[in-house]
Chimera marker file (.cmm) of the C-alpha trace (Angstrom):
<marker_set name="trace">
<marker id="1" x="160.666" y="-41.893" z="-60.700" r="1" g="1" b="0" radius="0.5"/>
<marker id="2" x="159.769" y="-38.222" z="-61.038" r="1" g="1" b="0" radius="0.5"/>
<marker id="3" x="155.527" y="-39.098" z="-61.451" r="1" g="1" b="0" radius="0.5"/>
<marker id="4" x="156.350" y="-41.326" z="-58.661" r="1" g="1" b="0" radius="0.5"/>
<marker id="5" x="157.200" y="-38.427" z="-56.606" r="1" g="1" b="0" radius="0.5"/>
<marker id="6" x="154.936" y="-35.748" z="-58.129" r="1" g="1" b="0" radius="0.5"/>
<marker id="7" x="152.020" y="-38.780" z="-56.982" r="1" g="1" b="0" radius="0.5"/>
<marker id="8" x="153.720" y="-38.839" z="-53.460" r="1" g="1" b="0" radius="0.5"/>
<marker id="9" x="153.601" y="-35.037" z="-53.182" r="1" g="1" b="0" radius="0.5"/>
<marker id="10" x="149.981" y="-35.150" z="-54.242" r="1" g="1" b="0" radius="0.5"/>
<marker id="11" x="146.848" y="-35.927" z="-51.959" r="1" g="1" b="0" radius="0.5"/>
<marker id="12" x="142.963" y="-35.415" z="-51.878" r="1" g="1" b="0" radius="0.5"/>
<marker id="13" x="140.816" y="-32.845" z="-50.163" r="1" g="1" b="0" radius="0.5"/>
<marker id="14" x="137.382" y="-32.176" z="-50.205" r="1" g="1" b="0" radius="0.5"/>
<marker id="15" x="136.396" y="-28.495" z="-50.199" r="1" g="1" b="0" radius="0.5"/>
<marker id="16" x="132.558" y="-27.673" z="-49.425" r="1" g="1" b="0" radius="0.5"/>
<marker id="17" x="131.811" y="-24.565" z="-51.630" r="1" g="1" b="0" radius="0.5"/>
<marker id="18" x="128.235" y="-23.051" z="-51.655" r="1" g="1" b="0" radius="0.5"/>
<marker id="19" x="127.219" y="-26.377" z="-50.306" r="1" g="1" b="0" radius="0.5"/>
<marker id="20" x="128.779" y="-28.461" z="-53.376" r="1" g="1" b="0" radius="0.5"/>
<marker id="21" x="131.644" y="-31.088" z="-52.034" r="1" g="1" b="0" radius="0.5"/>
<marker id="22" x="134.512" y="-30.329" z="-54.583" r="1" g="1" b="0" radius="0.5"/>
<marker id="23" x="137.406" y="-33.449" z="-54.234" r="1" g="1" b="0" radius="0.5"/>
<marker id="24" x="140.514" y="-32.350" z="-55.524" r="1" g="1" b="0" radius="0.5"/>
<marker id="25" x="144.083" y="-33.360" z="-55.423" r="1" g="1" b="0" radius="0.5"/>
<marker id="26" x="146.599" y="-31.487" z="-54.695" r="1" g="1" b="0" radius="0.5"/>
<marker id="27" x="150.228" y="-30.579" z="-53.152" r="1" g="1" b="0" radius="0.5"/>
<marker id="28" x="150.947" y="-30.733" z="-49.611" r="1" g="1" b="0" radius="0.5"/>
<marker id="29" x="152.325" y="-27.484" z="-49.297" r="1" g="1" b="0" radius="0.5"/>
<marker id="30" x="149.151" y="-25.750" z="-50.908" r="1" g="1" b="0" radius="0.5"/>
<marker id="31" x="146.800" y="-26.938" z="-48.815" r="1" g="1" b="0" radius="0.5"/>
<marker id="32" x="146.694" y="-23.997" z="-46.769" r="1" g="1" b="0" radius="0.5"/>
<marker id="33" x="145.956" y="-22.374" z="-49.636" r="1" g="1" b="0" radius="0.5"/>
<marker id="34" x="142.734" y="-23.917" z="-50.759" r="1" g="1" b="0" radius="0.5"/>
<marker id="35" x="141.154" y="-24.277" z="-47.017" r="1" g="1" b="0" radius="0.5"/>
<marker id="36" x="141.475" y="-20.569" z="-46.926" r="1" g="1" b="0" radius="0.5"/>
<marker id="37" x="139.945" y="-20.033" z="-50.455" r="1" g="1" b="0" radius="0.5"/>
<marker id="38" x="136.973" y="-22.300" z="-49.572" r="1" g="1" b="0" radius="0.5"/>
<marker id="39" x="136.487" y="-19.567" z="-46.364" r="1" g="1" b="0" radius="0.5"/>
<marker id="40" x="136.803" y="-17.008" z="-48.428" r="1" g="1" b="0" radius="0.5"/>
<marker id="41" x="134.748" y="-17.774" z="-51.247" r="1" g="1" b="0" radius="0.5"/>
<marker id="42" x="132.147" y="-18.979" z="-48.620" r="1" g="1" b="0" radius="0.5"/>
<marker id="43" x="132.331" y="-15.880" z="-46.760" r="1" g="1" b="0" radius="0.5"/>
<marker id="44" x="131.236" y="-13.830" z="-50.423" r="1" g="1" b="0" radius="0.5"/>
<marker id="45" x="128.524" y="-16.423" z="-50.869" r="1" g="1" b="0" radius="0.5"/>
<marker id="46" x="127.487" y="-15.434" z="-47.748" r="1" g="1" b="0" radius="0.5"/>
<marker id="47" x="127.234" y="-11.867" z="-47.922" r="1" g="1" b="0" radius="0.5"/>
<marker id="48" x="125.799" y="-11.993" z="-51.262" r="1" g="1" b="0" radius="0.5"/>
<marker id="49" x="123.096" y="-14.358" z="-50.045" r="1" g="1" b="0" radius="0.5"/>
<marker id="50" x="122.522" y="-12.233" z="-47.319" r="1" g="1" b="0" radius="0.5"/>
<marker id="51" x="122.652" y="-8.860" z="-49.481" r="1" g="1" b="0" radius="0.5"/>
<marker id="52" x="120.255" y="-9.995" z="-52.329" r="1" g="1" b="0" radius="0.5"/>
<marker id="53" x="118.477" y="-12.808" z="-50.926" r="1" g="1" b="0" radius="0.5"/>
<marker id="54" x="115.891" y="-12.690" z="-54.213" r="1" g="1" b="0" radius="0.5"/>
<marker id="55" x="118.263" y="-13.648" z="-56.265" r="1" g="1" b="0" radius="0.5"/>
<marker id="56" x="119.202" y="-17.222" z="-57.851" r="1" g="1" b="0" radius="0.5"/>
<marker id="57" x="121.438" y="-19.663" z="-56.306" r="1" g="1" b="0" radius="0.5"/>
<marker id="58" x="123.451" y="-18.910" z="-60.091" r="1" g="1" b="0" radius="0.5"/>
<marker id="59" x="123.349" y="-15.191" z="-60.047" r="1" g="1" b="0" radius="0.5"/>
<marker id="60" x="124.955" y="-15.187" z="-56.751" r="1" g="1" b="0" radius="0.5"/>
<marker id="61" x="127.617" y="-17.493" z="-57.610" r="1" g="1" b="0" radius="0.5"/>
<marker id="62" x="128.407" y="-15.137" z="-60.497" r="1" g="1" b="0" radius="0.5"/>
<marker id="63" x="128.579" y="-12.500" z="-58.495" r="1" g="1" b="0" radius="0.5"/>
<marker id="64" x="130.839" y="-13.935" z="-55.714" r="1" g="1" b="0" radius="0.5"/>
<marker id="65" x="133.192" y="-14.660" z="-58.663" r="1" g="1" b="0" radius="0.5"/>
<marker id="66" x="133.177" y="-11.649" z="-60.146" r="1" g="1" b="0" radius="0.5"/>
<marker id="67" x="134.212" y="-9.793" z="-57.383" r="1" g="1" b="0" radius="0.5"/>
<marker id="68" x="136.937" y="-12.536" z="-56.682" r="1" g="1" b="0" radius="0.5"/>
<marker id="69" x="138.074" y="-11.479" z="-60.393" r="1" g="1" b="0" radius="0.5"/>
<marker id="70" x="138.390" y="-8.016" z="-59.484" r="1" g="1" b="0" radius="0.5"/>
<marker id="71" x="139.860" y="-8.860" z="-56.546" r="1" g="1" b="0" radius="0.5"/>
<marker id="72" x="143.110" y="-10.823" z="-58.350" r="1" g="1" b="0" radius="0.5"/>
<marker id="73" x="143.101" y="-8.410" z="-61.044" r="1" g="1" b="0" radius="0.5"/>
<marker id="74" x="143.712" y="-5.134" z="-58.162" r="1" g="1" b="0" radius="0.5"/>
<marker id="75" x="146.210" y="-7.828" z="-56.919" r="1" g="1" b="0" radius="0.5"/>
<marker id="76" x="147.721" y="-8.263" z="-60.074" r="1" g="1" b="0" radius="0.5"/>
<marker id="77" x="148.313" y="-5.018" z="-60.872" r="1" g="1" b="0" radius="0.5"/>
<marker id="78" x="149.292" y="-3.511" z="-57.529" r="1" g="1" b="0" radius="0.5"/>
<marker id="79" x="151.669" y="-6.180" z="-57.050" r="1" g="1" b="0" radius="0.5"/>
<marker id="80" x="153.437" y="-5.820" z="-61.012" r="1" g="1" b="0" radius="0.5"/>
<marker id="81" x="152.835" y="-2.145" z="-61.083" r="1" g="1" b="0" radius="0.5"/>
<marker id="82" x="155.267" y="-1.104" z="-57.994" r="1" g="1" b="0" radius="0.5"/>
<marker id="83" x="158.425" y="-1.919" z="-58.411" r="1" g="1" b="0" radius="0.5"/>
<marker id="84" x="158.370" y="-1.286" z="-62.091" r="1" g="1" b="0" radius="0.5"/>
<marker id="85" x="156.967" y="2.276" z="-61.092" r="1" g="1" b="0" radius="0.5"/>
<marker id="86" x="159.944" y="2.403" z="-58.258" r="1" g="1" b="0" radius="0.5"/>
<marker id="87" x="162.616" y="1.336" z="-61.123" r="1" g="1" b="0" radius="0.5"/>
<marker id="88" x="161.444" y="4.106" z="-62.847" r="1" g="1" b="0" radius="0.5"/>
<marker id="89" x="161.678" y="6.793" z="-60.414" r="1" g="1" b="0" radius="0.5"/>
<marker id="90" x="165.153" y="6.033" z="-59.668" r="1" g="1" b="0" radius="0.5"/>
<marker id="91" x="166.091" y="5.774" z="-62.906" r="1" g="1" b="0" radius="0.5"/>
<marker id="92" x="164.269" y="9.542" z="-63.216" r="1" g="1" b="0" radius="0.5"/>
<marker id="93" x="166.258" y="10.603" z="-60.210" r="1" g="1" b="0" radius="0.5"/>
<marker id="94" x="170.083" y="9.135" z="-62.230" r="1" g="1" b="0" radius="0.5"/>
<marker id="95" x="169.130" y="10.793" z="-65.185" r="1" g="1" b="0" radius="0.5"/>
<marker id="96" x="168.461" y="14.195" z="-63.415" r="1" g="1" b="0" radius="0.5"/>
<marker id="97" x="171.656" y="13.656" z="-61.441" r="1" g="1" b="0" radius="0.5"/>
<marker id="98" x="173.521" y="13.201" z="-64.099" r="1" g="1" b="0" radius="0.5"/>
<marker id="99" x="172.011" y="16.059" z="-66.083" r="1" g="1" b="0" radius="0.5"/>
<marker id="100" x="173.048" y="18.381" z="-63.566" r="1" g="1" b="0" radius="0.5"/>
<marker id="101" x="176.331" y="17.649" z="-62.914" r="1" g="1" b="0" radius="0.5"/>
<link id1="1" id2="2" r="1" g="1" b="0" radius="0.2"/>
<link id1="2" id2="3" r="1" g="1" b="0" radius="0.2"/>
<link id1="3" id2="4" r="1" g="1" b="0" radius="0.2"/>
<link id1="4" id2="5" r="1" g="1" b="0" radius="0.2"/>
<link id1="5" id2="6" r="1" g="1" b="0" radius="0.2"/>
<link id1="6" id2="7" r="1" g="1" b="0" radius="0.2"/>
<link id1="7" id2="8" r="1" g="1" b="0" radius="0.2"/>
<link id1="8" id2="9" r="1" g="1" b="0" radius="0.2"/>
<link id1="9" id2="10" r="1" g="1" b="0" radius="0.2"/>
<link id1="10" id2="11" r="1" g="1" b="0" radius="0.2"/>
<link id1="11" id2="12" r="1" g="1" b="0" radius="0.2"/>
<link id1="12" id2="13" r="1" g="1" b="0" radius="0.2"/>
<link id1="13" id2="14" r="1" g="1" b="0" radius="0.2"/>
<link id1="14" id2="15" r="1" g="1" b="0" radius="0.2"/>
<link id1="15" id2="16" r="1" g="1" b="0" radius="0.2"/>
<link id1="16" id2="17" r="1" g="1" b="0" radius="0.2"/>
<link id1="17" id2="18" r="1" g="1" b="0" radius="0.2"/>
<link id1="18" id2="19" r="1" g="1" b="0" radius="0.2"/>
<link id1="19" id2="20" r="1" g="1" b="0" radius="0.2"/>
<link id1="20" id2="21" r="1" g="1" b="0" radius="0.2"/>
<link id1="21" id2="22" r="1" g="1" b="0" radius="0.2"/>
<link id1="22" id2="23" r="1" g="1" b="0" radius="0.2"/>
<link id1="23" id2="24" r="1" g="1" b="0" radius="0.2"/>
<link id1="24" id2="25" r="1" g="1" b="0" radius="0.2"/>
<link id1="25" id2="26" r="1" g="1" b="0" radius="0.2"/>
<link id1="26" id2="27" r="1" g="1" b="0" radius="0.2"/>
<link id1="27" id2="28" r="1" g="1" b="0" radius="0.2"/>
<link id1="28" id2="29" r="1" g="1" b="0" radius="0.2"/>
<link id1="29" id2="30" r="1" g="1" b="0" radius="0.2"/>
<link id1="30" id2="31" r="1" g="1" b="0" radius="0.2"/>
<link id1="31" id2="32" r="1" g="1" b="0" radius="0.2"/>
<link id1="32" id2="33" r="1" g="1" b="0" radius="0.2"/>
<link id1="33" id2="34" r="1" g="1" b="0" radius="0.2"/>
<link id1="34" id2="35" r="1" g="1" b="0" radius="0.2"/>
<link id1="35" id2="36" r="1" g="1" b="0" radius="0.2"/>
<link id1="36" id2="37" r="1" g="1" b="0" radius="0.2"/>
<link id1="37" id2="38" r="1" g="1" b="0" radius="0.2"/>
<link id1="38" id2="39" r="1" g="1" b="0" radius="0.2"/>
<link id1="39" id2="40" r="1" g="1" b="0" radius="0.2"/>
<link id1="40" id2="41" r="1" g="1" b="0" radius="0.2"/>
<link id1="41" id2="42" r="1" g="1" b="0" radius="0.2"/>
<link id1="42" id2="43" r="1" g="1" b="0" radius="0.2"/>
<link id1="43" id2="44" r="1" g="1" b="0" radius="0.2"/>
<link id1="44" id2="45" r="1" g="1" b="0" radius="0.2"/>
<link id1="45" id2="46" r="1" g="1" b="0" radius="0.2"/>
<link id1="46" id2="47" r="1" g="1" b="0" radius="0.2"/>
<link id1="47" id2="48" r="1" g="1" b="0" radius="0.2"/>
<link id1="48" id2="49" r="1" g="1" b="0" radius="0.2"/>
<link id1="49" id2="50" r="1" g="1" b="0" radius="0.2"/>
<link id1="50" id2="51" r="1" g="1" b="0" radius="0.2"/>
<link id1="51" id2="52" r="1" g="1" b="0" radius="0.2"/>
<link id1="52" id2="53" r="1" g="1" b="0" radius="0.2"/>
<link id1="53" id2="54" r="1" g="1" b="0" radius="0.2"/>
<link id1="54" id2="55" r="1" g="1" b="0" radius="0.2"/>
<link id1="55" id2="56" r="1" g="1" b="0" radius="0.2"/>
<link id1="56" id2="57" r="1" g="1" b="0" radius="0.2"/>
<link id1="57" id2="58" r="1" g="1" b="0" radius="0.2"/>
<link id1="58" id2="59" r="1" g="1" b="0" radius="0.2"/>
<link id1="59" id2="60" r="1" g="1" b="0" radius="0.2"/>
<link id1="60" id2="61" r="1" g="1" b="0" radius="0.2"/>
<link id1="61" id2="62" r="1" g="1" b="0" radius="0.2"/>
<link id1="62" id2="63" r="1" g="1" b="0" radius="0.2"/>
<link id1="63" id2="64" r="1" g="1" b="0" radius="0.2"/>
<link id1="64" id2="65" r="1" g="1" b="0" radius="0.2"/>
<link id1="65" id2="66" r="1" g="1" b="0" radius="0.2"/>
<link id1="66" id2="67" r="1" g="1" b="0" radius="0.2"/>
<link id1="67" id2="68" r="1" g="1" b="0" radius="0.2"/>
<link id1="68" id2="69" r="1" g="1" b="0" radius="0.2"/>
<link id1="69" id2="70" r="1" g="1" b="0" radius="0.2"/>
<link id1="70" id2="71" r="1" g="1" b="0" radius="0.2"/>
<link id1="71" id2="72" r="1" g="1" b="0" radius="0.2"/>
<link id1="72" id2="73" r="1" g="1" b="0" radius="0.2"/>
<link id1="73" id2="74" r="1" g="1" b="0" radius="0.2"/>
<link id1="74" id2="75" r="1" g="1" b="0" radius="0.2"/>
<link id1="75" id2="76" r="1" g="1" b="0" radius="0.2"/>
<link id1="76" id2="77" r="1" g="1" b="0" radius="0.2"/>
<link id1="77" id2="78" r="1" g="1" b="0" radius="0.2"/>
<link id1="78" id2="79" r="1" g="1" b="0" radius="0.2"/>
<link id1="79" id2="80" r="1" g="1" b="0" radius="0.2"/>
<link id1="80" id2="81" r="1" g="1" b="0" radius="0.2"/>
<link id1="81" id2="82" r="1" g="1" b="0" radius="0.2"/>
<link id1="82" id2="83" r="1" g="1" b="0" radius="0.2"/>
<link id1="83" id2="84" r="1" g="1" b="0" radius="0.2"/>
<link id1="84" id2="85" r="1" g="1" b="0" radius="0.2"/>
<link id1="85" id2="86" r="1" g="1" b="0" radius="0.2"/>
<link id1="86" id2="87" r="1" g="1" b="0" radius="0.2"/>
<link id1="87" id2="88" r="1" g="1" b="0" radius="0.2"/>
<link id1="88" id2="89" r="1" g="1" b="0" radius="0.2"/>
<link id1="89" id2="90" r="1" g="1" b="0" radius="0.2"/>
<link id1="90" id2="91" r="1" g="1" b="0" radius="0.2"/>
<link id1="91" id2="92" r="1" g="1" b="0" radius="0.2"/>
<link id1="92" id2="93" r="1" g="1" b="0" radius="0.2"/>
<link id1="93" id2="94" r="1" g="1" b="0" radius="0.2"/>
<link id1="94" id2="95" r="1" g="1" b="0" radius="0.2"/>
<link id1="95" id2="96" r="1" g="1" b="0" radius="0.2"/>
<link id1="96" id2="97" r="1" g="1" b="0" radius="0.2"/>
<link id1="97" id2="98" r="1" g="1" b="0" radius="0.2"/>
<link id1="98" id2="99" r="1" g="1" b="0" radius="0.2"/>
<link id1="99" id2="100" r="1" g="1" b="0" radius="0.2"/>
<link id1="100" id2="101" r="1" g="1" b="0" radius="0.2"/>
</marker_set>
């Protein structure tokens, strides 16, 4: 019953990225998700193409996912880094409080 449901939750899509049709299945819910990663890998390609027109079709999908890479990994790190960083302010600010009373 459960991979009868995880089937039901799952469908097809076809994504068009630097002109290659991509099927995949996926959830419902996360189809958002991949339309606007198709734009926005499209959009790089784009630029890229535009930027360095000499190059190959392969050196500008390399760079489109490089910078996607560096992208996440800001993304990763901004998101993880705060409220550790926060968590340990305050915990600065209870240990000085404490200290000085």
């Amino acid at each position: 019953m459960n991979g009868e449901r995880m089937k039901e939750d799952k469908f097809k899509i076809h994504v068009n990225v630097g002109g290659f049709r991509l099927p995949l299945d996926i959830s419902r819910d996360e189809e958002a998700i991949y339309r606007d990663a198709e734009k926005t890998v499209n959009a790089l390609l784009a630029r890229y193409q535009q930027r360095h027109d000499q190059r190959s079709a392969e050196e500008i999908f390399m760079l489109t996912a490089y910078q996607l890479a560096v992208a996440l990994q800001r993304q990763a790190r901004h998101t993880s880094a705060d409220p550790v960083e926060r968590k340990l302010r305050q915990l600065s600010e209870e240990v000085d409080r404490l200290l000085s009373e």
